[in-house]
N, C-alpha and C positions, 0 to 999 in steps of 0.2 A: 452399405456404408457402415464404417466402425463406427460403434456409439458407447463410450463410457459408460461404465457403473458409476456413478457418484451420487452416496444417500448422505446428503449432507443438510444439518437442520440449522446448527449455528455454524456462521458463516465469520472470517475475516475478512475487509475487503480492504486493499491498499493502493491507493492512487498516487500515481506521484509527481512533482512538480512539471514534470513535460507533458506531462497530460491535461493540467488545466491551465497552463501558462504556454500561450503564445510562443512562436522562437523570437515575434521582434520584443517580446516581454510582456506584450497585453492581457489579460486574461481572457480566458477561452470559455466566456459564459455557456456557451453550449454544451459542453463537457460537464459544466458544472450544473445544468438543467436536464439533462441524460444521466446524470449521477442519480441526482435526485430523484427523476421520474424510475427509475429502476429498484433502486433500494427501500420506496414505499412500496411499487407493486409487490416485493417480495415481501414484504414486513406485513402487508394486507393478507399474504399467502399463508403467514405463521411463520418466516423464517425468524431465526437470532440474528442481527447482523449487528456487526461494530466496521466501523469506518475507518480507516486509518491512513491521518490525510497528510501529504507535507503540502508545500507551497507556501509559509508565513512569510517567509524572507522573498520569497517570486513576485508576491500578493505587494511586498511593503516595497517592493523595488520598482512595479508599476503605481502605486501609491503617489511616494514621492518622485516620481518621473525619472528614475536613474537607471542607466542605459548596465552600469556593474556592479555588483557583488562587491563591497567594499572588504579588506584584507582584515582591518581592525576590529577582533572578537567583539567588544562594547558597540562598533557602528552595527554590526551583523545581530546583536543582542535589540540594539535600537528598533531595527527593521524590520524584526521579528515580531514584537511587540505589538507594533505600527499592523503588519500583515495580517497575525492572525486575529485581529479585531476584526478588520476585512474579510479575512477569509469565512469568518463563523458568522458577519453578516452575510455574504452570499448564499452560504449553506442555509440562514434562516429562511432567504428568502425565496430559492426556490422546493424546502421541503414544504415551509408552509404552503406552496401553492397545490402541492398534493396531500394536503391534510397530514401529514406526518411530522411527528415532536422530533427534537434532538437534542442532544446535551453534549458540551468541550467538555473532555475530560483532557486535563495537561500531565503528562508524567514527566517524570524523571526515573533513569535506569536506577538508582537507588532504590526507590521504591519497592522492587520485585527483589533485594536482597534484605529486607527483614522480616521478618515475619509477620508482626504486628500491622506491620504499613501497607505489607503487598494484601493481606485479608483485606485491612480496609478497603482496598483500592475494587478488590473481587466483589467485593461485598456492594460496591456502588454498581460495579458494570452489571452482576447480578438484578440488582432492583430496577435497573434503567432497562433491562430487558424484561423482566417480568411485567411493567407498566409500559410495553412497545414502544420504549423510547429510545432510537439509535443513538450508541455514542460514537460522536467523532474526536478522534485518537489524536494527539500531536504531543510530539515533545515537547518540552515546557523550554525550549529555546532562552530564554531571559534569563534563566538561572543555570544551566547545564549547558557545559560548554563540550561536551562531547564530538555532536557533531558539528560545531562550528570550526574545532584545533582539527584543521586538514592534517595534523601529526597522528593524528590516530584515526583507528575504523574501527573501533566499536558503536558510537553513536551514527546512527541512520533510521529510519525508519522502515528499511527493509528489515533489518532487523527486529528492530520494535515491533514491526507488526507480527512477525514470529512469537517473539516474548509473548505477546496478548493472547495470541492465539491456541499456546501454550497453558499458558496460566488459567487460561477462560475453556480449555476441555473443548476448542472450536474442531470442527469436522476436518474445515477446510480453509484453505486460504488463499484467495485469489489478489494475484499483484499485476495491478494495471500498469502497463510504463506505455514506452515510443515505440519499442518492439514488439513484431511478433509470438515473441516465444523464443528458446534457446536452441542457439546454431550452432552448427557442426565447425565453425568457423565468423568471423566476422561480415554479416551481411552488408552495411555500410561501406565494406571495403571489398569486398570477394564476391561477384555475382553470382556464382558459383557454391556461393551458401546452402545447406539445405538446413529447413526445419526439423527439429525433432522432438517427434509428439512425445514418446513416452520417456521417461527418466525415472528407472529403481536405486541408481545409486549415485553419490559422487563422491568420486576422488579427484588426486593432483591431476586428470588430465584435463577433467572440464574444467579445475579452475586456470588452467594455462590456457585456454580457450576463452576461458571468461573477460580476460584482461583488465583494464583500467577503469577511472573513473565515469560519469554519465554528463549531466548538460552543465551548461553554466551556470542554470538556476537553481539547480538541484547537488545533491551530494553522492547521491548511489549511483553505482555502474550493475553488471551485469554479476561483477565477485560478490557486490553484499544480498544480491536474490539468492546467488548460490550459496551465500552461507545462510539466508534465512531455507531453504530447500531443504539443505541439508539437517537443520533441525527437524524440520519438520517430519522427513522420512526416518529420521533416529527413533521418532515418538511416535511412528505408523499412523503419521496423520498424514493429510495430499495438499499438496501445493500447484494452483495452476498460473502461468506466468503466460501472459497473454496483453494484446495489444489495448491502452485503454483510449483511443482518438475517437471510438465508438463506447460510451459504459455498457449498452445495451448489449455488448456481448455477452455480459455475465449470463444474461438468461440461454444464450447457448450453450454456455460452462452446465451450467449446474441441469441442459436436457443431454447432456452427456455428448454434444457435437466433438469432435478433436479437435478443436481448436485449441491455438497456443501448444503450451508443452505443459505436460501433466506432470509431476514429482511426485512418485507414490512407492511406495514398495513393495506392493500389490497395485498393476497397473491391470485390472480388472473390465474386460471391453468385451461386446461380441457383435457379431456381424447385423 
């Protein structure tokens, strides 16, 4: 059986709204109790890990009982608000049940373009690690309209979690979604799909393969992993994109299982 090389000590981890939101909208406490039970046992193990969560606006839409996504920047700013109160209380309460700290850190993409503000910012996720306290990551939604104006795609947090992982000198960076891993073609529509484990590069063809947007909770599709991927092999760091409806996969990622699809540029395996 093929088994990865992955020697990775700081971790990024990114989960995204389909994974801990329900599709009829409910939250997915289990997901969010498998998050938890996983990223203490690593963090008991030595690893660095930072989290990097969406779901405020998933979180704030099962909150206040509403069945959509409201179109109006200021409602989606609301909801957000609303959400990630909720969301960092769930977070609190099942890390505390494994004895493990955490701390919201909220950014904004600003931040990582000054130099004074992004130090700071290192300088915090630094000490949060040095005192084994996970930070969980989310844009600062309320003030940064990035990804809320569907006009642009810069703001996501597939991206975002790039940026961290970037800036934070992380090994590796694991993104949980709804999929398996990245296809030769559209799995949802082509049975005829196949997975593919390893990825040293991309160009224009996987992102014409990537296509559109993701759920209707969420903002990322399959283009903005590919553009988080893609940094990450610029910077010969690894990216694995793998299914998160189980978190406990991670622990298969990082004992080198092939699971998901690996982004590296040294894709480093042996029998």
């Amino acid at each position: 059986m093929e088994t990865r090389i992955l020697n990775a000590n700081r971790i990024v981890v990114k989960v995204g709204t389909s994974s801990l939101i329900h599709p009829n909208g409910a939250v997915n406490l289990e997901t969010f109790d498998q998050l938890a039970y996983t990223l203490s046992a690593l963090n008991n193990q030595g690893k660095e890990l930072i989290l990097v969560s969406s779901g405020a606006i998933g979180v704030g839409l099962n909150k206040m009982h509403l069945k959509k996504r409201p179109t109006e920047i200021g409602a989606q700013q609301a909801l957000a608000a609303i959400g990630q109160s909720e969301l960092m209380t769930l977070f609190t309460q099942r890390f505390d049940h494994y004895l493990t700290d955490i701390a919201q850190v909220l950014l904004t993409h600003d931040i990582f373009d000054y130099p004074k503000s992004n130090k700071f910012a290192m300088d915090t996720f630094n000490c949060l690690l040095n005192d084994n306290v996970i930070p969980i990551v989310n844009e600062n939604d309320t003030v940064a309209t990035d990804e809320l104006d569907h006009h642009t795609t810069f703001g996501d947090n597939d991206q975002l979690s790039a940026i961290v992982a970037s800036h934070m000198n992380a090994d590796l960076l694991i993104v949980l979604s709804d999929i398996d891993g990245f296809y030769d073609q559209n799995p949802k529509k082509f049975a005829d799909a196949n997975l593919i484990s390893n990825v040293a590069s991309i160009n224009d063809d996987e992102f014409t393969i990537a296509g559109g947007a993701g759920s209707r909770f969420g903002t990322g599709g399959m283009h903005t992993k590919l553009i988080a991927a893609k940094r990450m092999i610029d910077e010969d760091r690894a990216m694995v994109l793998a299914n998160g409806k189980d978190p406990r996969i991670i622990f298969d990622i990082l004992a080198g299982k092939p699971v998901g699809t690996l982004f590296s540029k040294e894709c480093m395996t042996h029998e």
